[in-house]
C-alpha positions in Angstrom: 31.2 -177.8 -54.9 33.9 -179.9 -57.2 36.3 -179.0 -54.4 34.4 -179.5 -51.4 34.3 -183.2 -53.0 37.7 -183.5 -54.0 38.6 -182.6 -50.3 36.0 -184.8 -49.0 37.5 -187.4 -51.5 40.8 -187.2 -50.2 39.7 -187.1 -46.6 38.0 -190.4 -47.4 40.9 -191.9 -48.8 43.5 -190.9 -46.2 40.8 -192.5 -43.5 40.4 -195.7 -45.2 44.3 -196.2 -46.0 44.7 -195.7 -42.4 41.8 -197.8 -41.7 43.1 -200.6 -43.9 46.7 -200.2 -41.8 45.4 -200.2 -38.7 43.0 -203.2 -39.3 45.5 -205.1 -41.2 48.4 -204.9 -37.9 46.0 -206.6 -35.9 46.8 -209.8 -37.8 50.8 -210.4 -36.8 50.3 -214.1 -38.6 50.2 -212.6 -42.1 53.6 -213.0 -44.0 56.0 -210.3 -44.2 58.7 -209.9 -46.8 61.0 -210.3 -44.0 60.5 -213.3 -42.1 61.3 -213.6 -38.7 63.9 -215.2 -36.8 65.3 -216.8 -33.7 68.4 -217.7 -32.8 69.7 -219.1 -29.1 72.7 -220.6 -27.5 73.6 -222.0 -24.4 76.5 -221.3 -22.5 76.4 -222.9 -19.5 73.4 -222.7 -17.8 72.8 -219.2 -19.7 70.4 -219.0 -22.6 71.2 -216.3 -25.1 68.4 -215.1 -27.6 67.8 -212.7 -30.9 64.7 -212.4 -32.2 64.9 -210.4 -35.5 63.6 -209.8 -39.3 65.4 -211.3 -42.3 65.5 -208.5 -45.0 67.1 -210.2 -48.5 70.2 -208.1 -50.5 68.0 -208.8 -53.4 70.5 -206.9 -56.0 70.4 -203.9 -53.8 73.5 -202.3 -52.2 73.5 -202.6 -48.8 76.0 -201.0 -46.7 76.3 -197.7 -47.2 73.0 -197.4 -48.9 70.2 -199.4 -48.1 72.2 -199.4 -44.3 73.2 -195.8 -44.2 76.6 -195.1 -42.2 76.8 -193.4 -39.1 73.3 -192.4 -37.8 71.2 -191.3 -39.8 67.5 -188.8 -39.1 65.0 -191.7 -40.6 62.0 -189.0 -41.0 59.7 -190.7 -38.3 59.0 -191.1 -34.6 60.6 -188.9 -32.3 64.6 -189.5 -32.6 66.3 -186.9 -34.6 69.4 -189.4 -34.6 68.9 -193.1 -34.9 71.2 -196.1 -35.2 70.4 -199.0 -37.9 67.6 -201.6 -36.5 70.1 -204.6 -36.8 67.5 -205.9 -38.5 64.1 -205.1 -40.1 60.6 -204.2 -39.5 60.6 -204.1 -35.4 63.2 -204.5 -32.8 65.9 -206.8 -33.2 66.1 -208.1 -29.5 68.8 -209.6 -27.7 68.1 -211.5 -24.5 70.1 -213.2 -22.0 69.4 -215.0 -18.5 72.0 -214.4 -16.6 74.7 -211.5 -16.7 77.1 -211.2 -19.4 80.1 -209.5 -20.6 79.9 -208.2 -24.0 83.4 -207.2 -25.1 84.9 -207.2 -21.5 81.9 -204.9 -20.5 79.1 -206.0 -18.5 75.2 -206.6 -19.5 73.1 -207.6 -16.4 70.2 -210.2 -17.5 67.2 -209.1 -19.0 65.8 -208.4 -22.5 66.7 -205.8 -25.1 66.9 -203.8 -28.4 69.7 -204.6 -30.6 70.6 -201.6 -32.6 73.9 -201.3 -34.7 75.9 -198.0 -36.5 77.7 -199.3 -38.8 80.6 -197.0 -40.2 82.5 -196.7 -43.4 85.6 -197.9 -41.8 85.1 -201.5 -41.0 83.7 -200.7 -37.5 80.7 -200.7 -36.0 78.6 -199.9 -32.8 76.9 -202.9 -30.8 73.9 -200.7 -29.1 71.8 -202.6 -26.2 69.1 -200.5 -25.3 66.6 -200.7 -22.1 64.0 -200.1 -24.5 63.1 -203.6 -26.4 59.2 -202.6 -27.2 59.6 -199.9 -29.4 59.5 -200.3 -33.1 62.8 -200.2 -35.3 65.2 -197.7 -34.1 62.4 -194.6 -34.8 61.9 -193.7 -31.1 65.8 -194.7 -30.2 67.1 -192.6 -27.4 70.6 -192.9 -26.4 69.8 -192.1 -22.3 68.0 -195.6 -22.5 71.2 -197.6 -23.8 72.2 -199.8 -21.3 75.6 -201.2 -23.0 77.7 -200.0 -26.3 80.8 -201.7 -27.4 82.9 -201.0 -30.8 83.8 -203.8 -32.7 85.6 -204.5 -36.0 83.6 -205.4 -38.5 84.7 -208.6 -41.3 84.6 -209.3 -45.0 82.6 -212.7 -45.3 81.2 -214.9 -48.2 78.1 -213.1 -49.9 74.9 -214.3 -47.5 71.6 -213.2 -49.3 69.1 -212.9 -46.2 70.7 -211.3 -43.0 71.5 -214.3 -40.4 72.4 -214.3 -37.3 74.6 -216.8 -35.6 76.6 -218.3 -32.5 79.6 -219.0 -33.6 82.9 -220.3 -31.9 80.9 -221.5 -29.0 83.2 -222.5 -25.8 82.3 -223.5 -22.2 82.0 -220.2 -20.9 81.9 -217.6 -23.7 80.6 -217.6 -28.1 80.8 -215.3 -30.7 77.4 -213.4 -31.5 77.9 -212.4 -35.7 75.7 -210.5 -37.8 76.5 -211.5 -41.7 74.6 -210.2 -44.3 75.5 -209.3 -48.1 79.5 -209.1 -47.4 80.2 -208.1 -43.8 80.3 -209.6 -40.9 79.6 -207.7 -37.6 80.8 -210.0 -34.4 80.6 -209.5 -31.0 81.7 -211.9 -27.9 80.0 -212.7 -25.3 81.1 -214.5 -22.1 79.5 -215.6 -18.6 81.2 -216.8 -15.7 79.2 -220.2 -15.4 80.5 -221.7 -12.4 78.9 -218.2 -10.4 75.9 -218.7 -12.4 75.1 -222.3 -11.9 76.3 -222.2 -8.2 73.9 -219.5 -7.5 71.0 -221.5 -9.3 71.9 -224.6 -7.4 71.4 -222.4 -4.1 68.4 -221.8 -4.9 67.2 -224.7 -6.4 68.3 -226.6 -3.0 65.7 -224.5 -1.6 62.9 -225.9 -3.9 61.5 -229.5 -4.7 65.3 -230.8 -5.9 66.7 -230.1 -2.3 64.1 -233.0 -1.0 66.4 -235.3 -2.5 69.7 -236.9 -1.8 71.4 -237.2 -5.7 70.9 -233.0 -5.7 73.4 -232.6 -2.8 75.6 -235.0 -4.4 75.3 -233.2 -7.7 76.1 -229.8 -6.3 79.0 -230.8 -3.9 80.4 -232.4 -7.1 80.0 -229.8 -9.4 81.4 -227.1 -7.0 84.4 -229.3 -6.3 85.0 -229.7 -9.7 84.4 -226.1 -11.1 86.1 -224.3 -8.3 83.4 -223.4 -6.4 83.4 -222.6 -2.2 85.1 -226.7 -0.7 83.7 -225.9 2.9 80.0 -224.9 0.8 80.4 -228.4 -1.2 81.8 -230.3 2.5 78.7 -229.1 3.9 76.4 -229.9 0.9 78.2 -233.7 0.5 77.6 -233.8 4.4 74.0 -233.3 3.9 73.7 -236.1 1.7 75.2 -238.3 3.9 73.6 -237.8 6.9 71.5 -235.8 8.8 68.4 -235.5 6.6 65.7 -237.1 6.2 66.6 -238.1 2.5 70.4 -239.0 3.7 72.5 -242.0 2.8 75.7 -243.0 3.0 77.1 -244.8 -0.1 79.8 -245.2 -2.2 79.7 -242.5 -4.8 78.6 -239.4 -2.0 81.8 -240.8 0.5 84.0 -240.6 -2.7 82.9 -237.2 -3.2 83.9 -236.2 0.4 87.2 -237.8 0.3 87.9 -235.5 -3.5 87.1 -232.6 -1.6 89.1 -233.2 1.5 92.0 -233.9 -0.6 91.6 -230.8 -2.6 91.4 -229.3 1.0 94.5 -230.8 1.9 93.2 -232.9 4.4 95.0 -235.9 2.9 94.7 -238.2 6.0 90.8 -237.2 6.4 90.5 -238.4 3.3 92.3 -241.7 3.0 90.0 -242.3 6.5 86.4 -241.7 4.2 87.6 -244.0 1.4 88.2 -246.8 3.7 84.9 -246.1 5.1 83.7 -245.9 1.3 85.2 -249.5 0.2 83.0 -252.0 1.2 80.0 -249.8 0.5 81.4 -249.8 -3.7 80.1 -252.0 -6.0 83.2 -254.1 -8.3 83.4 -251.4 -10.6 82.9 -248.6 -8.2 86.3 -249.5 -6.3 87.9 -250.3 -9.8 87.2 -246.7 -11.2 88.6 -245.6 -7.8 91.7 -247.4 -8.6 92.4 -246.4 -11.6 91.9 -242.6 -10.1 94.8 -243.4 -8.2 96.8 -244.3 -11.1 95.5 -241.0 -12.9 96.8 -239.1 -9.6 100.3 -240.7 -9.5 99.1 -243.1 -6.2 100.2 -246.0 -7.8 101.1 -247.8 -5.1 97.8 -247.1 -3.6 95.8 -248.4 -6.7 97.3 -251.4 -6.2 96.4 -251.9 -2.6 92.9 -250.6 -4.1 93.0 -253.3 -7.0 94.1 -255.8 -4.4 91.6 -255.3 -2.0 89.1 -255.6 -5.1 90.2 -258.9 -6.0 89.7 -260.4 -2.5 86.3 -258.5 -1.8 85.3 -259.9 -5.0 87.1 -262.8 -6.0 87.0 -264.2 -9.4 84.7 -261.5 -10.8 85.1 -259.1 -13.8 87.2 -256.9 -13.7 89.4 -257.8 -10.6 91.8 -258.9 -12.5 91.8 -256.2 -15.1 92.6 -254.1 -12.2 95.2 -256.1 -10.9 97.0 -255.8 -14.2 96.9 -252.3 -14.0 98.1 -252.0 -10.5 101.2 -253.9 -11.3 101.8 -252.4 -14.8 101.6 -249.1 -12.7 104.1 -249.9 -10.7 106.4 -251.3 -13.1 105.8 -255.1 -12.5 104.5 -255.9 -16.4 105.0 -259.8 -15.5 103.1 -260.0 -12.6 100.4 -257.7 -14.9 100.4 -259.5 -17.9 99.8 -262.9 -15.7 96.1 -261.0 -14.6 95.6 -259.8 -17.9 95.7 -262.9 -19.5 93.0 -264.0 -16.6 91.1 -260.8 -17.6 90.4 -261.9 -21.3 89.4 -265.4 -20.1 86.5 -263.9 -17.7 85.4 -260.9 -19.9 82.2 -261.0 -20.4 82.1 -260.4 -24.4 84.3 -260.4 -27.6 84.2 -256.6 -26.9 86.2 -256.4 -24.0 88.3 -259.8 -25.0 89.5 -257.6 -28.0 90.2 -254.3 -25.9 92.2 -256.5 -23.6 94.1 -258.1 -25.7 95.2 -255.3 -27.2 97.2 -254.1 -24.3 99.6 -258.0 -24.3 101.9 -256.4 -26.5 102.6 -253.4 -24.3 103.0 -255.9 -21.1 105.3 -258.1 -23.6 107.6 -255.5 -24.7 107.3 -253.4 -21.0 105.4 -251.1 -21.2 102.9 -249.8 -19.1 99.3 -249.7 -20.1 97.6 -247.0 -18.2 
């Protein structure tokens, strides 16, 4: 009877532990030693994310220990080999929206588990796995990896709770580091942006931005600045300025045209837009053209721009800022200094009365103040 009720006993206990487990995951707002974390970056138009756990060193021994080498049988779920969880409790998980390289090698978009083996020599494993639901690394299966790079791992400044970080963050590509404890585990990641935010501006042109006019504009200018397609950004730029319901020719959309038929090599096309352009620019719309000029090497040409300013809008600010740097461009400083000196008379504040004068010595002592 006395072990009929100590089995009974123990049955009870088992139940209710498991009981008490089960009940208690419903609740994913109670705290956990290891608080979670996120971590994103932009690149681009691409958003990188990792979602992970924040285990502490907490006097412990870490790599090689508490982070076995190599992989390692954890005594659960059904993989007999499993990689470290990056992380703790469940998946680390890396997501991106748009392709990536990681390492040189390719990661389509999409969502998934981080996993890491870590070895004794300073290098380590970068696993991305299909499978981003699963807990931990328990049911890891190598047939669902969808990307591993090696990497060399780093010595770093001792971090207490594991951290995850962008680091080094350029225009098209960042650094991705694990640190914890000692070591640093870094991977880089790069996207080409130009393909990426073309092909979102495709589509977008499709949806409620393509009902407006500044959207062509924006793409034509984007792609002619970022190496994208020039006959896809002629025909965008041409869209904005006629043809459509939401069209309009102006200033900024004929300036665009002209960049890109330049770039084209379509020099005299060009020229023929901007003079279209002209009288549609505001003062400092056909000043900023000017000084393009002067940033091309036209310098004879920002002058005629500078000059056709000053008569289109005579006495104004800037006109004559312009004119001195159409003739300091060209080597007259005399003839520039004379319209400087104007300038500072009609700026508009102390501001720009200071900024002007600050270019008389130059002009005095010839030399050229673009």
């Amino acid at each position: 009877m006395m072990k009929n009720y100590t089995t009974m006993r123990a049955t009870f206990l088992v139940a209710t532990l498991f009981l008490c487990r089960t009940v208690s995951a419903q609740f994913d707002f109670l705290p956990q030693g290891s608080q979670k974390a996120e971590v994103s970056q932009r690149i681009g138009n691409t958003d990188l994310t990792l979602e992970y756990s924040r285990p502490s060193v907490n006097g412990r021994k870490v790599w090689g220990a508490l982070v076995p080498y190599g992989m390692n049988n954890l005594g659960f779920g059904t993989a007999t080999e499993s990689p470290w969880r990056a992380g703790a409790n469940e998946n680390t998980i890396f997501k991106t929206t748009h392709d990536v390289s990681v390492e040189g090698k390719n990661l389509p978009a999409g969502e998934y588990g981080l996993h890491m083996i870590v070895n004794e020599d300073n290098t380590a494993t970068i696993i991305f796995s299909k499978n981003h639901g699963a807990w931990g690394s328990f049911f890891y299966d190598p047939s669902e990896d969808a990307l591993r790079v090696d990497v060399n791992t780093n010595d770093t400044p001792h971090v207490e709770q594991l951290t995850y970080s962008f680091d080094n963050v350029m225009p098209n590509s960042t650094i991705a580091s694990l640190k914890w404890e000692k070591k640093q585990i870094p991977f880089k990641i790069e996207t080409d942006v130009t393909k990426n935010v073309l092909a979102e501006i495709r589509q977008q042109l499709q949806t409620s931005p393509g009902f407006n006019r500044q959207s062509w504009e924006q793409a034509a200018s984007f792609s002619l600045n970022n190496g994208g397609d020039l006959d896809e950004a002629l025909s965008w730029i041409n869209a904005a300025i006629e043809g459509q319901f939401f069209s309009e020719k102006n200033f900024n959309n004929l300036s665009i045209k002209s960049q890109i038929l330049e770039k084209q090599g379509k020099s005299l096309e060009a020229k023929t837009v901007m003079d279209e352009a002209l009288p549609l620019g505001t003062v400092f719309e056909v000043h900023a053209y000017g000084r393009q000029l002067i940033a091309q090497g036209k310098k004879d040409a920002a002058l005629e721009v500078f000059k056709w300013n000053a008569k289109k809008h005579k006495g104004t600010w800037p006109v004559d800022f312009g004119l001195a740097r159409g003739y300091s461009a060209v080597g007259n400083y005399k003839m520039a200094l004379k319209h400087l000196k104007i300038a500072a008379g009609r700026a508009p504040d102390q501001a720009n009365r200071n900024a002007i004068a600050s270019y008389f010595p130059k002009l005095e002592q010839g030399e050229d103040i673009n």
